[in-house]
PDB file of N, CA, C and O in Angstrom, chain B, residues numbered from 101:
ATOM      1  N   UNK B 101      14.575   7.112 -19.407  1.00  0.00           N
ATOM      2  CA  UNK B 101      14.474   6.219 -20.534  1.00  0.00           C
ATOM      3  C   UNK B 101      13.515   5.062 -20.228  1.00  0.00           C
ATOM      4  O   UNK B 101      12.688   4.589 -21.008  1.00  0.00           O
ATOM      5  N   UNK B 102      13.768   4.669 -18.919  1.00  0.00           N
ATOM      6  CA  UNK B 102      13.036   3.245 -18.710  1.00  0.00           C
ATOM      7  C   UNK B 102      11.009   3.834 -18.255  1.00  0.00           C
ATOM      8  O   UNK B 102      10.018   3.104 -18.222  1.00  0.00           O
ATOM      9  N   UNK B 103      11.085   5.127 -18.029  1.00  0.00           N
ATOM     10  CA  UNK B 103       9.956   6.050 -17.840  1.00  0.00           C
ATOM     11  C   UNK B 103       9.259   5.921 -19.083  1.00  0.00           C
ATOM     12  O   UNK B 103       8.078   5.577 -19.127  1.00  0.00           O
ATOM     13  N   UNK B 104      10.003   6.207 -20.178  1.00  0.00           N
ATOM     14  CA  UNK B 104       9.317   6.809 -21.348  1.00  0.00           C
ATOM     15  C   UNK B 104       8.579   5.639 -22.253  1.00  0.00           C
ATOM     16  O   UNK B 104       7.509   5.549 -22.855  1.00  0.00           O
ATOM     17  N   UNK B 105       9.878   4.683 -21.994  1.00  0.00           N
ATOM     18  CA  UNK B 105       9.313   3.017 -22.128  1.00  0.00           C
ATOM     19  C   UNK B 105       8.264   2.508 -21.901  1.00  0.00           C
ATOM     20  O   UNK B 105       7.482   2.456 -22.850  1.00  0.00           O
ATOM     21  N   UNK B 106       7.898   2.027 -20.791  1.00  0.00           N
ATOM     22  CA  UNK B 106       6.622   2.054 -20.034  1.00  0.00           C
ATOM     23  C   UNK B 106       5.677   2.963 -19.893  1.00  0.00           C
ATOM     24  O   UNK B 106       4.814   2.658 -19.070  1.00  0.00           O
ATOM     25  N   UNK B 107       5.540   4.102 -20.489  1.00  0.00           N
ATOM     26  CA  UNK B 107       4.502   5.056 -20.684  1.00  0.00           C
ATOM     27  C   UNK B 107       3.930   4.756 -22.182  1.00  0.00           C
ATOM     28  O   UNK B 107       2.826   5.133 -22.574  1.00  0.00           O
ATOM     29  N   UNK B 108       4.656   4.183 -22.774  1.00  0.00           N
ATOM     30  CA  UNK B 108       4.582   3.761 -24.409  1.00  0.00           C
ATOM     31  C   UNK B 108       3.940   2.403 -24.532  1.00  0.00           C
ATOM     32  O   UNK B 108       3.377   2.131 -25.592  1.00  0.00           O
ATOM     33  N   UNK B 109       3.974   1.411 -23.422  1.00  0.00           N
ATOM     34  CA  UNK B 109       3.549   0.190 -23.092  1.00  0.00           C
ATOM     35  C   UNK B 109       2.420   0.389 -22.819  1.00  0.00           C
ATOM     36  O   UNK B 109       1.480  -0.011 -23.507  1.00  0.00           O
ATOM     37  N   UNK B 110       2.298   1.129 -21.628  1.00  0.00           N
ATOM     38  CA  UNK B 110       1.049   1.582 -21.338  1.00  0.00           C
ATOM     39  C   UNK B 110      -0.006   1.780 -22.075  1.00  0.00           C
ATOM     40  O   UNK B 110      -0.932   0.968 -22.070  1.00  0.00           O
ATOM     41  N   UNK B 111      -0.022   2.993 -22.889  1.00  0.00           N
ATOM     42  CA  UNK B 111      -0.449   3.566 -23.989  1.00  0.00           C
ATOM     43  C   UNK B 111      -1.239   2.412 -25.033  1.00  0.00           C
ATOM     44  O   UNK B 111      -2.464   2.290 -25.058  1.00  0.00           O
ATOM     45  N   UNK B 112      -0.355   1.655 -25.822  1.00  0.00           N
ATOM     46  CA  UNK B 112      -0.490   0.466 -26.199  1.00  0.00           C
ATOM     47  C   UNK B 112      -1.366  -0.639 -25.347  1.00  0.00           C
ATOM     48  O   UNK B 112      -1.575  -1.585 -26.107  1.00  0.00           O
ATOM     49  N   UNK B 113      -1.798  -0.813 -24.403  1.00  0.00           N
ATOM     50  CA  UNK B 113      -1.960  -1.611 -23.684  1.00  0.00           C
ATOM     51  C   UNK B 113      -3.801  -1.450 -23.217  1.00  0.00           C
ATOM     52  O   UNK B 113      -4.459  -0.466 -22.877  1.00  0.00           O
ATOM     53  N   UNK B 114      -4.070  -2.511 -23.351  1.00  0.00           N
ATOM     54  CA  UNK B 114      -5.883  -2.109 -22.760  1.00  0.00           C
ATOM     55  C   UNK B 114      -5.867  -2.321 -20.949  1.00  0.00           C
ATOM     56  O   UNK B 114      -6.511  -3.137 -20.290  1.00  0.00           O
ATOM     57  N   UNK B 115      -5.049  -1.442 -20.547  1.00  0.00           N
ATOM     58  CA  UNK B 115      -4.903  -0.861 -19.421  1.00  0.00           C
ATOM     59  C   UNK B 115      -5.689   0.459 -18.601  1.00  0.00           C
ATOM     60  O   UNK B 115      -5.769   1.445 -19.334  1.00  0.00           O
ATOM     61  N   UNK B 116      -6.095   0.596 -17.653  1.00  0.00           N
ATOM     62  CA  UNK B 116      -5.960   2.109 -17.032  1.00  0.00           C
ATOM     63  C   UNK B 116      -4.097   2.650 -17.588  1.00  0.00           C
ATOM     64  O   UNK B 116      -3.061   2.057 -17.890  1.00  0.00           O
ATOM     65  N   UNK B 117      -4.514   3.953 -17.477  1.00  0.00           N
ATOM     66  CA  UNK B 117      -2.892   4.662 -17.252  1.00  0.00           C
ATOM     67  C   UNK B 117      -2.605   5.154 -15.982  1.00  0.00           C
ATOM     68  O   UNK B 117      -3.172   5.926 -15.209  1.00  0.00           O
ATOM     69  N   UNK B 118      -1.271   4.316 -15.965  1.00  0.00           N
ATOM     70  CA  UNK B 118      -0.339   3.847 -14.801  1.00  0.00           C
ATOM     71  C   UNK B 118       1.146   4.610 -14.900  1.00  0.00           C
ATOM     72  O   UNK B 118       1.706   4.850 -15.970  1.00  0.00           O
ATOM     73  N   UNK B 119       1.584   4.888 -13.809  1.00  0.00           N
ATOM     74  CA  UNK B 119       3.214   5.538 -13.777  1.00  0.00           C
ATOM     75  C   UNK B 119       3.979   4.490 -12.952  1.00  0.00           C
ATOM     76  O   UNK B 119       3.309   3.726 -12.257  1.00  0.00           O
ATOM     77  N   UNK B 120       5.240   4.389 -12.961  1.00  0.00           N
ATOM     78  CA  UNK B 120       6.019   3.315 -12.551  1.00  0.00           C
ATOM     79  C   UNK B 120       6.136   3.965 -11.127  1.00  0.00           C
ATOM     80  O   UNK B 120       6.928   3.309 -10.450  1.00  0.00           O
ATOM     81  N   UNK B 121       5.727   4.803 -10.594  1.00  0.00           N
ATOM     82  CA  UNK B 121       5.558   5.310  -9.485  1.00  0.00           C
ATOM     83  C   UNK B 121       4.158   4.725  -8.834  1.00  0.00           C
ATOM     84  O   UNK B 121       4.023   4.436  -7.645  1.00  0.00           O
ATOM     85  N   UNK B 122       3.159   4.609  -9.839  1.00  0.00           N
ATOM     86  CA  UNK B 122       2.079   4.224  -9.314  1.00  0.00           C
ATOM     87  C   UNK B 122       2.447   2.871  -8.818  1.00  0.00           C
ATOM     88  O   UNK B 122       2.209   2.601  -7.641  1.00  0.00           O
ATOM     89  N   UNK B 123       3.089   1.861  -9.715  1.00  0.00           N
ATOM     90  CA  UNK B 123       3.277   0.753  -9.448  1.00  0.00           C
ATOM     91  C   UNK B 123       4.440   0.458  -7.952  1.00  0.00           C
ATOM     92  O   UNK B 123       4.612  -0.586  -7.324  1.00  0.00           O
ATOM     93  N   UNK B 124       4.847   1.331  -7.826  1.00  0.00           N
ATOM     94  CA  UNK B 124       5.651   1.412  -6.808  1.00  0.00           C
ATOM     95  C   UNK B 124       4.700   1.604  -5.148  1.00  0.00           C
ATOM     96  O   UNK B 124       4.952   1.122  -4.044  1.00  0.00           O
ATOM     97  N   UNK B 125       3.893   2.252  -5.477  1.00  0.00           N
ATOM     98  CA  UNK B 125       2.532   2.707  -4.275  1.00  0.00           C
ATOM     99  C   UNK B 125       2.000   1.268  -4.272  1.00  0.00           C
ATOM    100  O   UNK B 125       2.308   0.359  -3.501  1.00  0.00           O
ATOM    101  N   UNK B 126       1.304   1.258  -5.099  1.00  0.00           N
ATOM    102  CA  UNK B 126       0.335  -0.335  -4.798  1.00  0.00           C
ATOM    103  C   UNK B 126       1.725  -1.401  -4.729  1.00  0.00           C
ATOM    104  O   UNK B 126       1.383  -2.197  -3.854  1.00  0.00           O
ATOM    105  N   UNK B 127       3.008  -1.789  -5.169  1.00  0.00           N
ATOM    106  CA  UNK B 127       3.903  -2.358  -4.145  1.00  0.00           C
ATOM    107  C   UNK B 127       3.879  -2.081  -2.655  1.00  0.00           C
ATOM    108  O   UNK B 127       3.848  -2.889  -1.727  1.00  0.00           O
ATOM    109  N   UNK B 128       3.901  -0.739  -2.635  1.00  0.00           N
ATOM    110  CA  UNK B 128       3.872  -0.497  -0.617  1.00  0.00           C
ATOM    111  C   UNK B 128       3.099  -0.683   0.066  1.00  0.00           C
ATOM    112  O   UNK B 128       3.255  -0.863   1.273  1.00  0.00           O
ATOM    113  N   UNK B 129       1.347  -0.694  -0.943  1.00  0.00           N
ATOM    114  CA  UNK B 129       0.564  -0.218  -0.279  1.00  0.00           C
ATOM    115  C   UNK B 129      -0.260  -2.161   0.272  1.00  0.00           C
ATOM    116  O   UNK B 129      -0.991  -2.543   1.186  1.00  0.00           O
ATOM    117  N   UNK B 130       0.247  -2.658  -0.599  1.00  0.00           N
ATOM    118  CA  UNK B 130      -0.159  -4.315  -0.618  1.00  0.00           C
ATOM    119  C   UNK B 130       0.995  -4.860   0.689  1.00  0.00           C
ATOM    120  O   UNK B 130       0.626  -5.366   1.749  1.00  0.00           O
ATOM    121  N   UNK B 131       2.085  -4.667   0.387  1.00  0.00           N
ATOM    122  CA  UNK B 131       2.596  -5.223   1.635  1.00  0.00           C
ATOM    123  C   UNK B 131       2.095  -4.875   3.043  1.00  0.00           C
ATOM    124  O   UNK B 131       1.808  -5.634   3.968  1.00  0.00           O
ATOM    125  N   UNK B 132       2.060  -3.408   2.965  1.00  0.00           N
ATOM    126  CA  UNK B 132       0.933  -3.120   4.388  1.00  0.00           C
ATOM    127  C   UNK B 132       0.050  -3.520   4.334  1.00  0.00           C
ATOM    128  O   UNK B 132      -0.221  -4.002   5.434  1.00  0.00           O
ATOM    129  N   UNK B 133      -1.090  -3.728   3.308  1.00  0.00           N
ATOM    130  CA  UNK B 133      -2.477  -4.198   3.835  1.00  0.00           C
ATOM    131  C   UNK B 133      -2.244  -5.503   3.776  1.00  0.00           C
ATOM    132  O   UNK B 133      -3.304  -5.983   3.375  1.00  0.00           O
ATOM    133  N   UNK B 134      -1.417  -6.426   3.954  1.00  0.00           N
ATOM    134  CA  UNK B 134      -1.385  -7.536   4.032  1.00  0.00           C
ATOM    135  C   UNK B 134      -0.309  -8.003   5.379  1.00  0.00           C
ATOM    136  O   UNK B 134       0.395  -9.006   5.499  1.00  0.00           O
ATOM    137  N   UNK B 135      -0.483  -7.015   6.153  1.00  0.00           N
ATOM    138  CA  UNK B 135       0.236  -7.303   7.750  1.00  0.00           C
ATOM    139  C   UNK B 135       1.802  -7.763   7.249  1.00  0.00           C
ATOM    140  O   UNK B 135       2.343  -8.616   7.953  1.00  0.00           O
ATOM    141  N   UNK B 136       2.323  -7.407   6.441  1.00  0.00           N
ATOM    142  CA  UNK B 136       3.910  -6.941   6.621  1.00  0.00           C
ATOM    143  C   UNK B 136       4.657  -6.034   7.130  1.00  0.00           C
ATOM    144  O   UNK B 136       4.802  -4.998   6.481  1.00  0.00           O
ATOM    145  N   UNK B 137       5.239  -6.160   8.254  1.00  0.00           N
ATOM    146  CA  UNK B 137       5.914  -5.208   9.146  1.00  0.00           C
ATOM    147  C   UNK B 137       6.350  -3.878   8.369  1.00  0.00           C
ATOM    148  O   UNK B 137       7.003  -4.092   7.347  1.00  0.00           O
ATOM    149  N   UNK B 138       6.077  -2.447   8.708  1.00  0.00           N
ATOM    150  CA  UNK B 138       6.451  -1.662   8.201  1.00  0.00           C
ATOM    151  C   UNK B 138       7.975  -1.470   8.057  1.00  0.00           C
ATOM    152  O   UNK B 138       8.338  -1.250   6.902  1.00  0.00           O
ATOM    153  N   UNK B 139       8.621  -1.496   8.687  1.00  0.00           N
ATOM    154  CA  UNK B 139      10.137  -2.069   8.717  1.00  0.00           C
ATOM    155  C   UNK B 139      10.762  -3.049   7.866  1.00  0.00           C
ATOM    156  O   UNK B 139      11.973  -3.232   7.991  1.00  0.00           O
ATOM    157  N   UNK B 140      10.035  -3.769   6.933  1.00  0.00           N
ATOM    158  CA  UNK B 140      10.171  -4.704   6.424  1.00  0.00           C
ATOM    159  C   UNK B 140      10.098  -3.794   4.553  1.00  0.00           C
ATOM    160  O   UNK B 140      10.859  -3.727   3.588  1.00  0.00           O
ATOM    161  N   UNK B 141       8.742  -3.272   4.901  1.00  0.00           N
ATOM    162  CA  UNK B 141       8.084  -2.510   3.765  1.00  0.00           C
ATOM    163  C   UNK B 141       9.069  -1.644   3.650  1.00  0.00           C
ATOM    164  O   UNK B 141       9.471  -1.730   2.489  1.00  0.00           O
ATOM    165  N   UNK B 142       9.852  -0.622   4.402  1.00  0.00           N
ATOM    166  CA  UNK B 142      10.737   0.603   4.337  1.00  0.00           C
ATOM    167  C   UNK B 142      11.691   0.026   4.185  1.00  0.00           C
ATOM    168  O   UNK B 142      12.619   0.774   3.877  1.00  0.00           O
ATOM    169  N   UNK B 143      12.033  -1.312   4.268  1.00  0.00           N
ATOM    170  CA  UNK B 143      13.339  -2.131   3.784  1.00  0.00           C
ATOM    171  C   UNK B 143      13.406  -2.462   2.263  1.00  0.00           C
ATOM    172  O   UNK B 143      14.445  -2.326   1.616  1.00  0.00           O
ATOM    173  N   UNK B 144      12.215  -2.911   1.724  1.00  0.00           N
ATOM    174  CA  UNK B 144      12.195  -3.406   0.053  1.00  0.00           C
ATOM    175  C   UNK B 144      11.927  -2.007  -0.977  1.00  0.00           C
ATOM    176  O   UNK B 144      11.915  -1.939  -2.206  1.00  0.00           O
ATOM    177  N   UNK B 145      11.692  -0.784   0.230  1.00  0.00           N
ATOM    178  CA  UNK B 145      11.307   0.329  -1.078  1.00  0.00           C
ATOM    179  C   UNK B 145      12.481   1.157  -0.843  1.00  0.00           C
ATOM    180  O   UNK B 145      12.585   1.991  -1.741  1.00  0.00           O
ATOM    181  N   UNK B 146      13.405   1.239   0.030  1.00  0.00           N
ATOM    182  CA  UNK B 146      14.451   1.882  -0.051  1.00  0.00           C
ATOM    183  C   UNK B 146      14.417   3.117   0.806  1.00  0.00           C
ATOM    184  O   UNK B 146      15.043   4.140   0.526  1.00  0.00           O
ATOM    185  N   UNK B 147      13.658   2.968   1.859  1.00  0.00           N
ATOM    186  CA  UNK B 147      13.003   4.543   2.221  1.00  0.00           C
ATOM    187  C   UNK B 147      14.736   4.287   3.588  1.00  0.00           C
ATOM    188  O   UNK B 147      15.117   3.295   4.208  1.00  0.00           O
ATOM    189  N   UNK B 148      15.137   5.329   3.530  1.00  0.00           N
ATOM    190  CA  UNK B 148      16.647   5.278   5.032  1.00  0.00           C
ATOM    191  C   UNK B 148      15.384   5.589   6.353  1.00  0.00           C
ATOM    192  O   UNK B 148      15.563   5.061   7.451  1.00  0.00           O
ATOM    193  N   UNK B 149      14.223   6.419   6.123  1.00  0.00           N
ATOM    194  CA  UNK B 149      13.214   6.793   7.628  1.00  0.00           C
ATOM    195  C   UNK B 149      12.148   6.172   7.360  1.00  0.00           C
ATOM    196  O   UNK B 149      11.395   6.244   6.389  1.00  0.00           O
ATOM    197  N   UNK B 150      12.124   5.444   8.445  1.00  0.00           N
ATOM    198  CA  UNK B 150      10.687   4.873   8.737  1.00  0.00           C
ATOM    199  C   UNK B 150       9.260   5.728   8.929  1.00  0.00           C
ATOM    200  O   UNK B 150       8.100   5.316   8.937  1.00  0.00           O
ATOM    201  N   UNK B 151       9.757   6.973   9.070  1.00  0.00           N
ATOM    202  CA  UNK B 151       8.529   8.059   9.297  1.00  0.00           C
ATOM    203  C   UNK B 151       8.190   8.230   8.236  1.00  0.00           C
ATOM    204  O   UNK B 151       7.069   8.717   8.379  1.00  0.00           O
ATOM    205  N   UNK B 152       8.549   8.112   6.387  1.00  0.00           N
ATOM    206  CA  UNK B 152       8.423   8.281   5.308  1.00  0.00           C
ATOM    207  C   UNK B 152       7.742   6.884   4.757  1.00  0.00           C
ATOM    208  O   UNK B 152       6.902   7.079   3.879  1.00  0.00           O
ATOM    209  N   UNK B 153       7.967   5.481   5.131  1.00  0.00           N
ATOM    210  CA  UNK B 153       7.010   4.708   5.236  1.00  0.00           C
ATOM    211  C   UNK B 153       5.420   4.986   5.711  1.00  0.00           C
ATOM    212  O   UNK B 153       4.363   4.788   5.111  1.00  0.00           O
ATOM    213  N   UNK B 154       5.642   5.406   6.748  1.00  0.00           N
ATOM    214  CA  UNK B 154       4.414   4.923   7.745  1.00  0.00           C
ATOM    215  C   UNK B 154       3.554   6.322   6.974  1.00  0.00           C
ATOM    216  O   UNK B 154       2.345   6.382   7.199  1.00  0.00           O
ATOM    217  N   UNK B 155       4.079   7.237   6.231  1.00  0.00           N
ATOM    218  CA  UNK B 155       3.601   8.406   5.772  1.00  0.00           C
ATOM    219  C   UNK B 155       2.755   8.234   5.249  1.00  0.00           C
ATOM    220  O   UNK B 155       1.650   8.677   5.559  1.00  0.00           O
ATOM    221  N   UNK B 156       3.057   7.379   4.071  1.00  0.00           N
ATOM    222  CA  UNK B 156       2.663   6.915   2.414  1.00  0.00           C
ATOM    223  C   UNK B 156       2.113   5.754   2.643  1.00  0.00           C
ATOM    224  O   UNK B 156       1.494   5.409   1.636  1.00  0.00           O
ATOM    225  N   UNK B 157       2.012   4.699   3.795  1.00  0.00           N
ATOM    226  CA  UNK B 157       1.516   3.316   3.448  1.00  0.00           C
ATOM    227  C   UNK B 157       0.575   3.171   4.877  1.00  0.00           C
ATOM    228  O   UNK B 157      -0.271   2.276   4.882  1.00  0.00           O
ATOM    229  N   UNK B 158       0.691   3.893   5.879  1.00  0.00           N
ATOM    230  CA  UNK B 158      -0.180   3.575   7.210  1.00  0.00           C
ATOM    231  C   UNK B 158      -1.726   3.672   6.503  1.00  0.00           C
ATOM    232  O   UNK B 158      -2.494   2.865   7.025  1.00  0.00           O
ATOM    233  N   UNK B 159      -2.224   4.332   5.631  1.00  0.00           N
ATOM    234  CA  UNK B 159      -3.235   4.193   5.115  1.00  0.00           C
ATOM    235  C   UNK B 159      -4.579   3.182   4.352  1.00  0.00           C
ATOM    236  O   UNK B 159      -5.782   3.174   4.091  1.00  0.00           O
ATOM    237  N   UNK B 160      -2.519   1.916   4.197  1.00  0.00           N
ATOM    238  CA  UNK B 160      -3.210   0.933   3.711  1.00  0.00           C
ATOM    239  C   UNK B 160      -3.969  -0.484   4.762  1.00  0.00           C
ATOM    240  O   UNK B 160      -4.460  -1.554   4.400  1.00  0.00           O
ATOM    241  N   UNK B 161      -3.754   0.189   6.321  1.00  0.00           N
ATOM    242  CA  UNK B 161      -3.952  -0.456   6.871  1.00  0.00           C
ATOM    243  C   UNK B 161      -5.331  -0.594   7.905  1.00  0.00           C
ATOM    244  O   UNK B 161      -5.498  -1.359   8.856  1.00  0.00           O
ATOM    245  N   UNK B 162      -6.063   0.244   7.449  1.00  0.00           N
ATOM    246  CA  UNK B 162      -6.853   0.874   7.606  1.00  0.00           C
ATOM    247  C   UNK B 162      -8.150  -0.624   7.494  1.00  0.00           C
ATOM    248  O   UNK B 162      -9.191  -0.523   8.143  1.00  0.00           O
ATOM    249  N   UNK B 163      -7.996  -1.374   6.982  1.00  0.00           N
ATOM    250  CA  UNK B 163      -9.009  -2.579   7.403  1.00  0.00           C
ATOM    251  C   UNK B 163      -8.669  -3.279   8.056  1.00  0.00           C
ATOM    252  O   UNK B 163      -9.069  -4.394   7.721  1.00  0.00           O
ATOM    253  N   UNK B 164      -7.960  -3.290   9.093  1.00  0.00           N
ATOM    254  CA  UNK B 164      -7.279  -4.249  10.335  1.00  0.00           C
ATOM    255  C   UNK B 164      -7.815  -2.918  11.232  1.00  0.00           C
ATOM    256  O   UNK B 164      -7.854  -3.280  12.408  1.00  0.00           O
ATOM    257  N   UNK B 165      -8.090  -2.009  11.147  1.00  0.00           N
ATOM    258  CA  UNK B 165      -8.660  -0.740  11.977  1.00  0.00           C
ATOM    259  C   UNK B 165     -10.020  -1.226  12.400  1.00  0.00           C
ATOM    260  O   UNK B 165     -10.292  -1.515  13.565  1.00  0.00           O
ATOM    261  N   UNK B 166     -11.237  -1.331  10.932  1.00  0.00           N
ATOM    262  CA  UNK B 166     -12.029  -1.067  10.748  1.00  0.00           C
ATOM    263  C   UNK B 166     -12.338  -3.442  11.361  1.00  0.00           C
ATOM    264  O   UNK B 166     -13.343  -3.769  11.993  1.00  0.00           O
ATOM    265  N   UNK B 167     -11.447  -4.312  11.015  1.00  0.00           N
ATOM    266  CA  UNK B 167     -11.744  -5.785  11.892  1.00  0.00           C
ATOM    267  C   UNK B 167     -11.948  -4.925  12.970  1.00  0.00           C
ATOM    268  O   UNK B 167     -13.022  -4.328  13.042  1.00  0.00           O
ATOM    269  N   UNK B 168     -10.916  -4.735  13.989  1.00  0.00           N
ATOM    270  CA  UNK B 168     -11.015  -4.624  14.988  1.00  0.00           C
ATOM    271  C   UNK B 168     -12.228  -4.036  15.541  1.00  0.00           C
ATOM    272  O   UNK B 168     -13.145  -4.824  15.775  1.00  0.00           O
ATOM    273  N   UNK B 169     -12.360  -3.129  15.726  1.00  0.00           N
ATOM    274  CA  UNK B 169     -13.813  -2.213  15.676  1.00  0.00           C
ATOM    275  C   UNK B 169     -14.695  -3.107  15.832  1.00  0.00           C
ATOM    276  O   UNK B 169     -15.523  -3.160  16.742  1.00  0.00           O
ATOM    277  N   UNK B 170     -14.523  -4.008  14.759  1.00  0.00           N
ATOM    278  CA  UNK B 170     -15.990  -4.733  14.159  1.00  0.00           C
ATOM    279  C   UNK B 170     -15.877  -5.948  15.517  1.00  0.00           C
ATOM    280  O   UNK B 170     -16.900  -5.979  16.201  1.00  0.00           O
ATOM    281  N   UNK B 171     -14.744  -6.931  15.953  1.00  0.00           N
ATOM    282  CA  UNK B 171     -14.549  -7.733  16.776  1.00  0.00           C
ATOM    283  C   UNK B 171     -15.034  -7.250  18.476  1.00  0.00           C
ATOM    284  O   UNK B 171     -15.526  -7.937  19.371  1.00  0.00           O
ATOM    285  N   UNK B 172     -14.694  -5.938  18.446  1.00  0.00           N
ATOM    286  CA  UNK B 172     -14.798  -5.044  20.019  1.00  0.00           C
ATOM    287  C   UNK B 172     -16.318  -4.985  19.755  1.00  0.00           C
ATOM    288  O   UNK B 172     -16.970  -5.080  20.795  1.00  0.00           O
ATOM    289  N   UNK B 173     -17.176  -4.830  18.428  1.00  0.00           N
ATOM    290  CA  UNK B 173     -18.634  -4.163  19.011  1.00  0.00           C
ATOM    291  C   UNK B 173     -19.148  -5.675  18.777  1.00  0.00           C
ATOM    292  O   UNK B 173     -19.885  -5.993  19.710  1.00  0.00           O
ATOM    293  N   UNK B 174     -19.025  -6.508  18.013  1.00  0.00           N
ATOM    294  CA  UNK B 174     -19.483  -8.199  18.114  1.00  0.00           C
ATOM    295  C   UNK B 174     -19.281  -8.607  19.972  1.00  0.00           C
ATOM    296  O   UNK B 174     -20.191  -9.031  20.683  1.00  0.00           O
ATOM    297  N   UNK B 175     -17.907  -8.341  20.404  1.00  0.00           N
ATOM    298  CA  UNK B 175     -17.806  -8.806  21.240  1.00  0.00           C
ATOM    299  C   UNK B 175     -18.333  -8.210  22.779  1.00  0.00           C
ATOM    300  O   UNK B 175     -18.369  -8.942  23.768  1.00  0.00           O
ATOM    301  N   UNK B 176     -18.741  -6.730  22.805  1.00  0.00           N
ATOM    302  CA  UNK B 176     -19.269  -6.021  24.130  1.00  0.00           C
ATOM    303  C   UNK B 176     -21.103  -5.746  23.284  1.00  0.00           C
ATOM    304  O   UNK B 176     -22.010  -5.168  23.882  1.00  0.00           O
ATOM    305  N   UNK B 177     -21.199  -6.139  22.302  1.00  0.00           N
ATOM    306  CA  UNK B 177     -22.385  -6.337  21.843  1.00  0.00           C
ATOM    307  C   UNK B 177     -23.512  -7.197  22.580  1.00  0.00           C
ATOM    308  O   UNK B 177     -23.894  -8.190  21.961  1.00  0.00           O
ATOM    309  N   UNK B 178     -24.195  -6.898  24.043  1.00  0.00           N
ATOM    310  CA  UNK B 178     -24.734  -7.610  24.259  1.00  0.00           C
ATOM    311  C   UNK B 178     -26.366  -6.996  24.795  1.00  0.00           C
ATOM    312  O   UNK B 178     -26.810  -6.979  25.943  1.00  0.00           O
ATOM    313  N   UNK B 179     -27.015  -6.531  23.534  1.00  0.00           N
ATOM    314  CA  UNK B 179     -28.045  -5.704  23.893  1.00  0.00           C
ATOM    315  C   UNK B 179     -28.778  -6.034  22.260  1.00  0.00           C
ATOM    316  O   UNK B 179     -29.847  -5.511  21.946  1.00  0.00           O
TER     317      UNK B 179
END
């Protein structure tokens, strides 16, 4: 019911189309890319395994990958 609701909002709405699932991803996916403990993240979405977190959201962390990288070749960068 609360699905069909918000698909009707949507619709109505000068939006992209969105699923309350989608909105649930970019919830997970923002707390990870914003250095919130995954444990923390698998705590507010309800997940009981942390391996089902890190599944769906390790992806979003992927520019703390790509700093680092960048800090290691700035920093042995001497040529």
């Amino acid at each position: 019911m609360i699905a069909c609701r918000f698909r009707r909002l949507v619709h109505r709405a000068p939006i992209p189309y969105c699923t309350l699932h989608d909105l649930r991803h970019t919830y997970g996916s923002t707390l990870a890319a914003n250095g919130v403990k995954f444990t923390e993240t698998q705590k507010r979405l309800g997940h009981k395994n942390l391996q089902v977190t890190l599944k769906f959201y390790i992806h979003a962390t992927k520019h703390y990958d790509d700093k680092a990288e960048k800090v290691l070749d700035d920093l042995f960068d001497i040529f």
